[in-house]
C-alpha positions as CSV (number, residue, x, y, z in Angstrom):
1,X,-134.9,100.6,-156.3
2,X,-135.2,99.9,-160.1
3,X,-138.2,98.7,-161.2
4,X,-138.4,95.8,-163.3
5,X,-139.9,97.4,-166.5
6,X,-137.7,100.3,-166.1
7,X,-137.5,102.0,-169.7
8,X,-133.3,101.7,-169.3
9,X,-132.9,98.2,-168.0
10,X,-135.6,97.0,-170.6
11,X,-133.5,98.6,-173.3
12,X,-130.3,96.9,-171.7
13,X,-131.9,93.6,-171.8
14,X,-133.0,94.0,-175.3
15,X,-129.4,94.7,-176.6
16,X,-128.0,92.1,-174.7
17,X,-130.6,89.2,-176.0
18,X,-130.1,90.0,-179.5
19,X,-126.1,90.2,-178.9
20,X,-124.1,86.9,-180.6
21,X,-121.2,88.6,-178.9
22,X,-119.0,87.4,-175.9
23,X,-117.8,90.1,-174.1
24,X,-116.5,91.8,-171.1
25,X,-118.0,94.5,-168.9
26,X,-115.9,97.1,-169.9
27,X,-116.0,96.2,-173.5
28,X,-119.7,95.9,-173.3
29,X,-120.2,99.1,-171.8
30,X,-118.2,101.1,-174.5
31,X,-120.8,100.1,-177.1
32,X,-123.5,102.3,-178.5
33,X,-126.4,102.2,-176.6
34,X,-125.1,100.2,-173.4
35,X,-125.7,101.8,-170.3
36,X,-122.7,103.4,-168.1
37,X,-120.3,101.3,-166.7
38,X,-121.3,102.6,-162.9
39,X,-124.8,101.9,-163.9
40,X,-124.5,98.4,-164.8
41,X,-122.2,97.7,-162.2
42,X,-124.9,99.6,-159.9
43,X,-127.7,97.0,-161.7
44,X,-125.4,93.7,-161.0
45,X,-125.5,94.7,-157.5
46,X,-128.9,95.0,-156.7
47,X,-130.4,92.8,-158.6
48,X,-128.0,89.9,-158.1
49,X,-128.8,86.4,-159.2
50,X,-132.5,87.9,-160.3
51,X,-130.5,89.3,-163.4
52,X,-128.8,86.5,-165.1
53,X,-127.8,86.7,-169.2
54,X,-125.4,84.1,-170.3
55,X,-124.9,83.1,-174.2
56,X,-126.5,80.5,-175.9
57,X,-124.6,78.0,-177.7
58,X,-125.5,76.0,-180.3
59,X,-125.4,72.7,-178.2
60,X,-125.9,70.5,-181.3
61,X,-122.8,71.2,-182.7
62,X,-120.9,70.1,-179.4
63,X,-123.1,66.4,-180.1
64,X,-125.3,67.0,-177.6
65,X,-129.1,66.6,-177.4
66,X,-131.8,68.5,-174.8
67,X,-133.6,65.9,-173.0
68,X,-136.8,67.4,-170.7
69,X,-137.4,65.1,-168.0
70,X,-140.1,65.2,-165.4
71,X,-139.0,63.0,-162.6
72,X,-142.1,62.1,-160.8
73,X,-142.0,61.5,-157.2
74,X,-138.0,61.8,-157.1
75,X,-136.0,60.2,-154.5
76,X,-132.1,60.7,-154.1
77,X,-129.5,63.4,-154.8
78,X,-131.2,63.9,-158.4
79,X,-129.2,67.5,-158.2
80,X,-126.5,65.3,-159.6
81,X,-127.7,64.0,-162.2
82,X,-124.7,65.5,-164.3
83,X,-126.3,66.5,-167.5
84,X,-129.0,68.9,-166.2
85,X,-128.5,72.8,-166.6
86,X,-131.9,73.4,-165.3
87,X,-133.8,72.5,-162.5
88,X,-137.5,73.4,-161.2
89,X,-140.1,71.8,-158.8
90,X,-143.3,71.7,-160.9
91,X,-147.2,70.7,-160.4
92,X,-149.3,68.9,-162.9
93,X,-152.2,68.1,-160.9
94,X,-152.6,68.9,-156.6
95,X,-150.7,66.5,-154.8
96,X,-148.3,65.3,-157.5
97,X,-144.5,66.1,-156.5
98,X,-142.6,66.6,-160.0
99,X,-139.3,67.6,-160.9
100,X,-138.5,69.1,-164.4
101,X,-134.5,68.9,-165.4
102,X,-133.7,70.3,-168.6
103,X,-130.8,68.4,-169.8
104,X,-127.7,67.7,-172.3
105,X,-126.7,64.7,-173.5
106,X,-124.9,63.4,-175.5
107,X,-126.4,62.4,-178.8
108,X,-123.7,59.4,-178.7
109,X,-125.6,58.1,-175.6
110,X,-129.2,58.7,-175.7
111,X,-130.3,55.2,-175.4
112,X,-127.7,54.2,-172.7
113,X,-129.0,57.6,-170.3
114,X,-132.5,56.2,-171.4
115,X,-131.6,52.8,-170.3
116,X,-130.2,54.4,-167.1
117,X,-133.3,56.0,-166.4
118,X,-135.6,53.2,-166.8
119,X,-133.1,51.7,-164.5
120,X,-133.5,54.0,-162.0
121,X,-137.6,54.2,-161.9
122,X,-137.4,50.3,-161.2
123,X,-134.5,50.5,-158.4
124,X,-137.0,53.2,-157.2
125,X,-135.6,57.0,-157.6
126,X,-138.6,57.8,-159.3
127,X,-142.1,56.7,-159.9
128,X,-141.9,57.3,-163.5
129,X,-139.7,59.6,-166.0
130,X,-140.9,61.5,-168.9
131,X,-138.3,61.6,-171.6
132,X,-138.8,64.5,-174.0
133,X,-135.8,65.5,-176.4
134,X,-135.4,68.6,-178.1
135,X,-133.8,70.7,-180.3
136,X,-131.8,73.9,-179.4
137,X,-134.1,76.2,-178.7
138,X,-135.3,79.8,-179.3
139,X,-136.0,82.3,-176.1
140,X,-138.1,85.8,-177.2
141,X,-138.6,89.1,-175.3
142,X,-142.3,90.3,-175.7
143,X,-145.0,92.1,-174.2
144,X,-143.3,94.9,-171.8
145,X,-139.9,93.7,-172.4
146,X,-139.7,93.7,-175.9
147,X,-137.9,96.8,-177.5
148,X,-137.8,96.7,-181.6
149,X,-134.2,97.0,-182.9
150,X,-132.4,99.0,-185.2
151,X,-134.0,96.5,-188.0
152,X,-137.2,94.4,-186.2
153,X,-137.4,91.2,-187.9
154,X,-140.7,88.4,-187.6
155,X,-138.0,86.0,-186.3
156,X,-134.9,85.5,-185.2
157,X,-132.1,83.9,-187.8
158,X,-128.7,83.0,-187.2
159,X,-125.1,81.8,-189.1
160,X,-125.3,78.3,-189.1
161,X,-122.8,77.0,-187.0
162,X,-119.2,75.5,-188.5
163,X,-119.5,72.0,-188.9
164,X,-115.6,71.7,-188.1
165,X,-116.1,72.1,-184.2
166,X,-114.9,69.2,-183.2
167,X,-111.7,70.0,-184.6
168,X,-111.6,73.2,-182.1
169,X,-112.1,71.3,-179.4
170,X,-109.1,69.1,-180.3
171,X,-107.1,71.9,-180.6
172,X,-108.7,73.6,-177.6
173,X,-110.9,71.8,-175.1
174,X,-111.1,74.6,-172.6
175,X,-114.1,75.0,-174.9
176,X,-115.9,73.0,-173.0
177,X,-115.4,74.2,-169.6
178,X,-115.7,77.7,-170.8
179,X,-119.2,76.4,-172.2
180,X,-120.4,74.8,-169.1
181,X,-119.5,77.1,-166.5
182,X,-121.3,80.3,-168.3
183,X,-124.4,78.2,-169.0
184,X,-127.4,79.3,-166.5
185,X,-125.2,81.9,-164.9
186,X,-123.7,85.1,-165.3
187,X,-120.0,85.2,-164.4
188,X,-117.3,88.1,-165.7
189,X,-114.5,86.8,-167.5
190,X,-112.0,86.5,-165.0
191,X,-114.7,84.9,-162.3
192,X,-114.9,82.3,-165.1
193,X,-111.4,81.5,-164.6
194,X,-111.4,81.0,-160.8
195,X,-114.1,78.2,-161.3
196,X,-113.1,76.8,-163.4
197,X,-109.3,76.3,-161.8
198,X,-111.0,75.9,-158.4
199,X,-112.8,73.2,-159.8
200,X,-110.5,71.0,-162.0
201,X,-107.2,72.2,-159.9
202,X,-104.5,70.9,-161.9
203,X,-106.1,68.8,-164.5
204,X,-107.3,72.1,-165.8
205,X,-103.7,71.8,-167.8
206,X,-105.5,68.8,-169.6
207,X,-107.2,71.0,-171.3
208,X,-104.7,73.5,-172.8
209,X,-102.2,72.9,-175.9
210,X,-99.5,71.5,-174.1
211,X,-96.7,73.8,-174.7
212,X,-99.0,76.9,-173.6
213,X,-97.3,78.8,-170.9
214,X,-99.0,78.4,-167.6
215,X,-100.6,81.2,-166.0
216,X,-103.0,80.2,-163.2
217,X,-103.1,83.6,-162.1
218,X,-104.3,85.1,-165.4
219,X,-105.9,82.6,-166.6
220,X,-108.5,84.8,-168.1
221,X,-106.6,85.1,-171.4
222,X,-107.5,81.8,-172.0
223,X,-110.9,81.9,-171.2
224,X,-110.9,84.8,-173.5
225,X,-109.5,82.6,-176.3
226,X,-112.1,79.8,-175.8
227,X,-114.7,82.5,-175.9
228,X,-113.1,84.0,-179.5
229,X,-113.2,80.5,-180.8
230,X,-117.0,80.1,-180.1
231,X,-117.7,83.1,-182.0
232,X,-115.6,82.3,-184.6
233,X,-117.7,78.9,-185.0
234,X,-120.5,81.0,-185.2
235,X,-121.7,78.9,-182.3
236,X,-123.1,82.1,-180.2
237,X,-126.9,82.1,-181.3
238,X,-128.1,85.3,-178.6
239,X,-128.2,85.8,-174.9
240,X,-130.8,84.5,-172.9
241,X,-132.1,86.1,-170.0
242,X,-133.6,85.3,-166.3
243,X,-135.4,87.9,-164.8
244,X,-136.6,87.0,-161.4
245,X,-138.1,90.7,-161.0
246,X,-141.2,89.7,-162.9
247,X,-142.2,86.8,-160.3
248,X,-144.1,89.3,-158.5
249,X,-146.5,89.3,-161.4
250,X,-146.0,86.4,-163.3
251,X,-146.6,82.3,-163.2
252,X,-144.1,80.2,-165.0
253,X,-145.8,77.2,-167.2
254,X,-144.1,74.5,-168.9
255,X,-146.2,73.2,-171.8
256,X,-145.6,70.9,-174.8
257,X,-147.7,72.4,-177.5
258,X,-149.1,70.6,-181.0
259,X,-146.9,72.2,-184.1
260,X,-143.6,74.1,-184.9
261,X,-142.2,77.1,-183.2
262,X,-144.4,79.7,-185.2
263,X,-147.3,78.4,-184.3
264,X,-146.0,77.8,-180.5
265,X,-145.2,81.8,-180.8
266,X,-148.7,82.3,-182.3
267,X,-150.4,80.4,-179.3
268,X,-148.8,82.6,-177.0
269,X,-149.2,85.9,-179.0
270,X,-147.6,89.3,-177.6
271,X,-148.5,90.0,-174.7
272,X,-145.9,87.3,-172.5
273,X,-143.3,88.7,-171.7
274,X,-140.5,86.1,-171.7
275,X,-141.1,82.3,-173.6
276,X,-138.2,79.7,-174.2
277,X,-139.5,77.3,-177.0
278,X,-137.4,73.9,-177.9
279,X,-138.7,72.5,-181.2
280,X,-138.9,68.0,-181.2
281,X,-139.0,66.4,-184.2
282,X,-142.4,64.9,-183.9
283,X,-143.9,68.0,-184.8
284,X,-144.4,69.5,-181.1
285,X,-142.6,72.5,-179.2
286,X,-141.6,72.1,-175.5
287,X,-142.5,75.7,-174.0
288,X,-141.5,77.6,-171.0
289,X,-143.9,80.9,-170.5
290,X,-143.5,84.0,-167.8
291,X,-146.5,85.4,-168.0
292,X,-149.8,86.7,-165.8
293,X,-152.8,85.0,-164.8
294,X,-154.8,86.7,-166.4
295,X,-153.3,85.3,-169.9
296,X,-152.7,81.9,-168.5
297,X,-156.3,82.0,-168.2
298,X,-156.7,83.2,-171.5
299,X,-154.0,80.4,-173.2
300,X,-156.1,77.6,-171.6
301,X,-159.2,78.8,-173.3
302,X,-157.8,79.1,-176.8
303,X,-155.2,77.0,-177.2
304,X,-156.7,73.5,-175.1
305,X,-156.4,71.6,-178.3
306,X,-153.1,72.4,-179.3
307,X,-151.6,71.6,-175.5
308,X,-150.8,67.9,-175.0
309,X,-149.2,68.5,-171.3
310,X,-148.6,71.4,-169.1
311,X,-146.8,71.7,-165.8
312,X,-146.7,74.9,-163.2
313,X,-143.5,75.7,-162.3
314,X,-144.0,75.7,-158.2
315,X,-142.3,78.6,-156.7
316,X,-142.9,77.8,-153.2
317,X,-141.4,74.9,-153.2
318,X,-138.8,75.9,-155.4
319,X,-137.7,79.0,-152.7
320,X,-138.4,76.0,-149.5
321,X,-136.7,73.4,-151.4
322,X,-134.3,74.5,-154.3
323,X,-132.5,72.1,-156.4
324,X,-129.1,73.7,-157.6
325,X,-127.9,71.7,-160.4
326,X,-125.3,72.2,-163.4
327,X,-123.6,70.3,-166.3
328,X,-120.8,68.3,-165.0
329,X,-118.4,68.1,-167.8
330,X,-115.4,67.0,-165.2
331,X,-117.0,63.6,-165.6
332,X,-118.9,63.4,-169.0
333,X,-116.1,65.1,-171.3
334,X,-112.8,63.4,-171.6
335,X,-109.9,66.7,-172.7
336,X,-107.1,63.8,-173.7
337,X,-109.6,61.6,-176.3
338,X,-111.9,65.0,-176.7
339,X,-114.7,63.0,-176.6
340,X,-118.0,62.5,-174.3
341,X,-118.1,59.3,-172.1
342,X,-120.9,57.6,-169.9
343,X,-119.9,56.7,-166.4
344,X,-123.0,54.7,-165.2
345,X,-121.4,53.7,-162.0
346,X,-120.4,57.2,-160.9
347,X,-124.0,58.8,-162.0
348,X,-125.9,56.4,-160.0
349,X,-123.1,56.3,-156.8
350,X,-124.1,59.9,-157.0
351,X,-127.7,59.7,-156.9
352,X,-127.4,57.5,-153.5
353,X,-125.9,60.1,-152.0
């Protein structure tokens, strides 16, 4: 069994994070420093979903928003609520049942999807909702999973995305689907297809040029085409990674820390080994750390005044309970007017399932 600090699959996962590239398997493996294409295949298998790398997109470009909510005391199928991408049972105090869904939403419709969930607290899905919006965000490798590169840098910088997007998606709005169904998963190429197909059917065709010759059994050359147009946008920041091997050592903590990202990176210093930090505009950071508890310990004792609010991600009920949630761009993203829309009815129909 490979171990989860395993000197190769560290390196592996170093490469891929800092990659801004979309790419196949077999592409992937033919670059310098990738491991063999038996190996990797070897590491899919066993690890499974405890290995997943996808690439992050700059969201804000597409017009849409993070939104953190912690739903507390949920009721109802909230694992439709259509614009999460993340979902996790978390504690903040004994006896408190919480869920966290990190979110996109449309910048367009903020205050209608905040109207929707004060809605929904007083029809009584939820005893209250925290609302906490966010900027794209920034994941590191440190601690035993960092590896320095070729040319190690104090912080990661990328292209600034092309502001003429939205006139990609008009030409192209598989974009979006492409997008979605990579987002918190790892899928090849070609598996990206299948979902997607299987999932629209025939309106996939709504979102092709119309004269495009249809292909629904190699479809994959037009995922591939969405995917060239994302990096041509510049729209690829890095890869993020989750790596479920390190639960056997590690407690997850979602906090929402006092000051920018460098001083959210400072709190946390070197020694976690994975953190995910979301910069707000009033001057705060929303922070996911993987680390042990011997530094949670440690980040409680010298960072208290800079932590407004902090939740424990709750494993047990996460693995007895799971919430399996994605972004549902069938029903938020319109391919013929290329732009988002808000069906109230439908989201709340869906939460009374």
């Amino acid at each position: 069994m490979v171990a989860a600090f395993d000197p190769n699959v560290v390196r592996f996962l170093n490469q891929i994070h800092r990659s801004n590239l979309i790419i196949g398997t077999e592409e992937l493996v033919r670059r310098k420093g990738m491991p063999k294409r038996t190996t990797l295949y070897e590491w899919h298998q066993k690890f499974g979903d405890r290995l997943i790398y996808y690439p992050a997109i700059t969201y804000s470009s597409l017009g849409l928003v993070h939104h953190h909510l912690v739903v507390e005391e949920p009721h109802g199928a909230w694992e439709e609520w259509p614009y999460a991408i993340r979902a996790d049972w978390v504690v903040r105090r004994p006896g408190q049942r919480s869920l966290y869904l990190h979110c996109l939403v449309p910048r367009i419709h903020e205050e209608l999807v905040r109207s929707l969930l004060d809605d929904l607290v007083r029809q009584g899905y939820a005893k209250n909702i925290t609302i906490i919006p966010s900027e794209d965000g920034v994941q590191y490798l440190r601690g035993r999973l960092h590896q320095a590169g070729d040319a190690e840098e104090s912080s990661i910088v990328w292209r600034n995305a092309l502001t003429g997007i939205h006139d990609v998606i008009e030409r192209y709005p598989l974009v979006i689907p492409v997008t979605f169904e990579m987002t918190e998963r790892r899928r090849s190429i070609p598996a990206l297809w299948q979902t997607i197909y299987e999932r629209l059917g025939e309106r996939v065709w709504e979102y092709l040029p119309p004269r495009i010759t249809r292909l629904p059994h190699n479809g994959k050359v037009y995922v591939c085409e969405a995917l060239r147009l994302l990096m041509d946008a510049f729209l690829v920041r890095q890869h993020i990674i989750r790596y479920q091997l390190l639960q056997d050592t590690t407690i997850d903590l979602i906090a929402v820390t006092v000051g920018g990202p460098d001083d959210a990176l400072h709190l946390v210093g070197n020694e976690t080994p994975i953190v995910d930090i979301f910069p707000t505009t009033q001057e705060t950071c929303v922070m996911r750390v993987s680390s042990t508890l011997s530094f949670i310990t440690r980040f409680f004792s010298a960072g208290t005044a800079n932590i407004l609010t902090c939740f424990f991600v709750d494993r047990i009920m996460n693995t007895r309970e799971p919430i399996s949630v994605r972004f549902q761009y069938e029903t938020l993203f319109d391919p013929d007017t290329t732009e988002w829309i808000f069906p109230r009815d439908d989201i709340i129909a869906r939460l009374s399932r």
